[in-house]
C-alpha positions in Angstrom: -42.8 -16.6 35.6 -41.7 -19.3 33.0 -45.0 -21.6 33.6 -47.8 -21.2 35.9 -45.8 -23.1 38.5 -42.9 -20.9 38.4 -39.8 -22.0 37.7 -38.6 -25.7 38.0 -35.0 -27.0 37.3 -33.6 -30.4 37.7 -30.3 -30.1 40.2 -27.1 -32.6 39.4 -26.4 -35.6 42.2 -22.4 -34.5 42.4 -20.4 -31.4 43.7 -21.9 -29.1 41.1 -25.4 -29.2 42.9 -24.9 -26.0 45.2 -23.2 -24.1 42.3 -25.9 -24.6 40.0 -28.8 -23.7 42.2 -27.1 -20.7 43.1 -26.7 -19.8 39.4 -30.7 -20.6 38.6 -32.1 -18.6 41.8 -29.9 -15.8 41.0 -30.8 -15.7 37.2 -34.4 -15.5 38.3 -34.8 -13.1 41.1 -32.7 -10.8 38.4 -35.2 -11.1 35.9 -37.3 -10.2 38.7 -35.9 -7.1 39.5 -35.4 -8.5 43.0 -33.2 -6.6 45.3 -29.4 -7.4 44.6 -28.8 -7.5 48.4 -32.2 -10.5 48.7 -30.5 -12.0 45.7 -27.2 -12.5 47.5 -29.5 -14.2 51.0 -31.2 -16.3 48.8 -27.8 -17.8 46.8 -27.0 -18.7 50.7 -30.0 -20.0 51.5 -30.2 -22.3 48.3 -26.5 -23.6 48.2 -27.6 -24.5 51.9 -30.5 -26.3 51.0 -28.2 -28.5 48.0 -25.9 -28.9 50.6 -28.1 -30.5 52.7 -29.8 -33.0 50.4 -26.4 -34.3 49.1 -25.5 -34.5 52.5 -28.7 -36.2 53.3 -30.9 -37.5 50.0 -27.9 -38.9 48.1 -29.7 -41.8 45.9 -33.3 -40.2 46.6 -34.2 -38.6 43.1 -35.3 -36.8 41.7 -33.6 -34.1 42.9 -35.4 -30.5 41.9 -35.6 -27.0 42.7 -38.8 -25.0 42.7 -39.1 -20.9 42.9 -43.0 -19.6 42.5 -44.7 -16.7 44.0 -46.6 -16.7 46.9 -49.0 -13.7 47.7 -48.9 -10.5 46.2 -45.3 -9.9 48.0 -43.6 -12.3 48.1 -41.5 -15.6 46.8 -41.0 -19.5 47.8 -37.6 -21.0 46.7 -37.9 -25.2 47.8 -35.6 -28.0 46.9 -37.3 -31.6 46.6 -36.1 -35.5 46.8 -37.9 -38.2 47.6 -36.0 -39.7 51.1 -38.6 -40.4 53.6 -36.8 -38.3 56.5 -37.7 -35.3 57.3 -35.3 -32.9 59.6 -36.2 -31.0 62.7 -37.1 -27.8 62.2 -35.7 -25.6 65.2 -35.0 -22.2 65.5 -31.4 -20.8 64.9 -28.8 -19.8 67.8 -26.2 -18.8 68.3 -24.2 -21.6 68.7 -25.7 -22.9 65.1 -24.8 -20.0 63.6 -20.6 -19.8 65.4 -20.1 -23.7 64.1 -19.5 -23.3 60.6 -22.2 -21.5 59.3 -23.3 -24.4 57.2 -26.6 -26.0 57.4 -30.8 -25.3 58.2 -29.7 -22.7 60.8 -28.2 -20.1 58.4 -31.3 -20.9 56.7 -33.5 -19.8 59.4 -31.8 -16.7 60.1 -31.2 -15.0 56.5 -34.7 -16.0 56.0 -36.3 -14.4 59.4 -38.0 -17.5 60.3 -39.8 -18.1 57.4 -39.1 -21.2 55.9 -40.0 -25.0 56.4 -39.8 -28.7 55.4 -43.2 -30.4 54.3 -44.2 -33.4 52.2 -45.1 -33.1 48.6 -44.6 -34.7 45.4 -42.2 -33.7 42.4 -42.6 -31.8 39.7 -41.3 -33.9 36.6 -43.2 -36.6 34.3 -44.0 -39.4 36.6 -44.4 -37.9 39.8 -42.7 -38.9 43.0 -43.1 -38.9 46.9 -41.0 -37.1 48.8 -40.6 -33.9 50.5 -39.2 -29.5 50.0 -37.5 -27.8 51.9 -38.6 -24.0 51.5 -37.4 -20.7 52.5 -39.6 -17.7 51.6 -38.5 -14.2 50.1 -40.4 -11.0 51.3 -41.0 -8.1 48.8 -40.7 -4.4 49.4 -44.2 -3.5 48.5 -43.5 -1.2 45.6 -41.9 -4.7 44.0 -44.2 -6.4 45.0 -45.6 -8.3 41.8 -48.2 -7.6 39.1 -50.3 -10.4 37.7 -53.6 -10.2 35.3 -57.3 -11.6 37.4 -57.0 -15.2 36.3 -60.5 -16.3 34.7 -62.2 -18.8 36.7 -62.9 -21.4 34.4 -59.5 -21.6 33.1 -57.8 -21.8 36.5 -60.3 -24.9 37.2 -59.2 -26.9 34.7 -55.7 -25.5 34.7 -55.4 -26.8 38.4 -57.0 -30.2 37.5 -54.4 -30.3 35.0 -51.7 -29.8 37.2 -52.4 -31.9 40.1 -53.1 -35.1 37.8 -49.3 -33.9 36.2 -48.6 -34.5 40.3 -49.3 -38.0 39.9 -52.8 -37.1 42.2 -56.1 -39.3 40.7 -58.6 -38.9 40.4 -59.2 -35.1 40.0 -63.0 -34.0 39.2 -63.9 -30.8 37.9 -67.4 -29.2 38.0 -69.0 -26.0 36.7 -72.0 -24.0 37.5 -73.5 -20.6 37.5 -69.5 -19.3 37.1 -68.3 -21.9 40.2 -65.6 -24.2 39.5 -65.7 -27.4 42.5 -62.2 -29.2 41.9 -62.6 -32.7 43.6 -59.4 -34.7 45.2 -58.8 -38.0 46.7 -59.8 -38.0 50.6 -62.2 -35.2 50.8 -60.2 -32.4 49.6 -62.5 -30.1 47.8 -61.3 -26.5 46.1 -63.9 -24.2 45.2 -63.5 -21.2 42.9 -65.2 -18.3 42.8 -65.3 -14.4 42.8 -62.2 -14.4 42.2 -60.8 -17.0 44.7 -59.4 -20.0 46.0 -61.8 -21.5 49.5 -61.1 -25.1 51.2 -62.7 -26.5 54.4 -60.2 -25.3 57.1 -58.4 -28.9 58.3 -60.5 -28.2 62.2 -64.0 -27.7 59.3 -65.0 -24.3 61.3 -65.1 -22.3 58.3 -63.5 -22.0 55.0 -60.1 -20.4 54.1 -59.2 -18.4 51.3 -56.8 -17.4 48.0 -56.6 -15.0 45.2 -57.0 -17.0 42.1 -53.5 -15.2 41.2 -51.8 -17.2 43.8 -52.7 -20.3 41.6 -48.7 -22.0 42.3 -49.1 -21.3 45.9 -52.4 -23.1 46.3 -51.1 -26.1 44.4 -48.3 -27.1 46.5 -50.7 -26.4 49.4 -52.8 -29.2 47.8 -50.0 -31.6 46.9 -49.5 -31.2 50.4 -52.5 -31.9 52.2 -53.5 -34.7 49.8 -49.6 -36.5 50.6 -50.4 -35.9 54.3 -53.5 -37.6 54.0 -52.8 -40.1 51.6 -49.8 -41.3 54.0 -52.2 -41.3 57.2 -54.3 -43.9 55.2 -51.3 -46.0 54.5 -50.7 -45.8 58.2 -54.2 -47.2 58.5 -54.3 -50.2 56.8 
């Protein structure tokens, strides 16, 4: 991938939107190697996904589109703005799918269910509110794809690095005896070692887990949870 994020691109606000996420997914899962047949679901999915925040986010920019990796086998394709609305995630019928076959159902289907809407934050300089939605790309396992054992020193400070870039502060960073301890904003705490992500599970019984490899995966997770719980305090006050 391009950056440790994966790829990010900047979509247009006019009729060009669907036809240039189309052509930026498709130019990636190529250089991929990615199955021609997944690459033809996914330019569906995506020009779905522009459709719908022209349809719907007009105004609310910036407008971007994320692809990174996610576990060993497979890939996340999201498109961010910053309106406050969030749709309804339902499951796909049949009468979604005999309409027009335009909108979040076709989504659902080409994608087997795996896809979503979730708060985040964008990508660019200066870092906005908003919210991605996300389908997900399964590999076959024999494409599934290769990645050198990130060090973890260098993947603590990398991920400090890129959550301050999210507009998230502050962001501490400690190390001992070959532990990294990343610190965020209301008691979020990463630790990193032997070769992993850990986190307090959100009920605290336990802890769970991430290869250090899955490093863009583990940062939109973050973004995430620090926007949920950053709005629930706003809620508060």
């Amino acid at each position: 991938m391009n950056t440790p994020l994966g790829y990010t691109w900047q979509l247009p606000e006019d009729a060009t939107c669907a036809r240039q996420a189309r052509s930026c997914v498709a130019d990636a899962l190529g250089a991929l190697a990615v199955p021609q047949a997944q690459i033809e679901d996914a330019k569906v999915m995506v020009s779905e996904l522009a459709g719908n925040l022209i349809q719907h986010a007009a105004g609310h920019r910036p407008h971007e589109l994320w692809l990174h990796r996610a576990g060993r086998a497979g890939l996340v394709v999201s498109v961010f703005d910053t309106s406050p609305v969030l749709p309804a995630q339902t499951r796909p019928n049949s009468d979604d799918l005999r309409c027009d076959g335009r909108g979040l159902a076709i989504v659902g289907a080409l994608s087997d269910g795996i896809w979503g809407v979730r708060v985040s934050r964008s990508r660019q300089p200066f870092s906005m509110p908003g919210k991605n939605l996300w389908f997900g790309i399964s590999l076959q396992a024999e494409r599934a794809l290769t990645r050198p054992e990130p060090r973890t020193s260098e993947t603590g400070h990398l991920l400090r690095a890129c959550l301050q870039a999210r507009g998230i502060a502050p962001v501490y960073l400690s190390e001992r005896d070959g532990i990294c301890v990343v610190s965020l904003p209301y008691e979020l705490t990463v630790w990193l070692r032997d070769g992993d992500f850990r986190w307090l599970r959100p009920d605290a019984c336990g802890y769970e887990a991430r290869p250090l490899a899955d490093f863009a995966a583990t940062v939109e997770d973050l973004v995430h949870r620090y926007e949920v719980r950053r709005r629930a305090a706003m809620t508060l006050r």
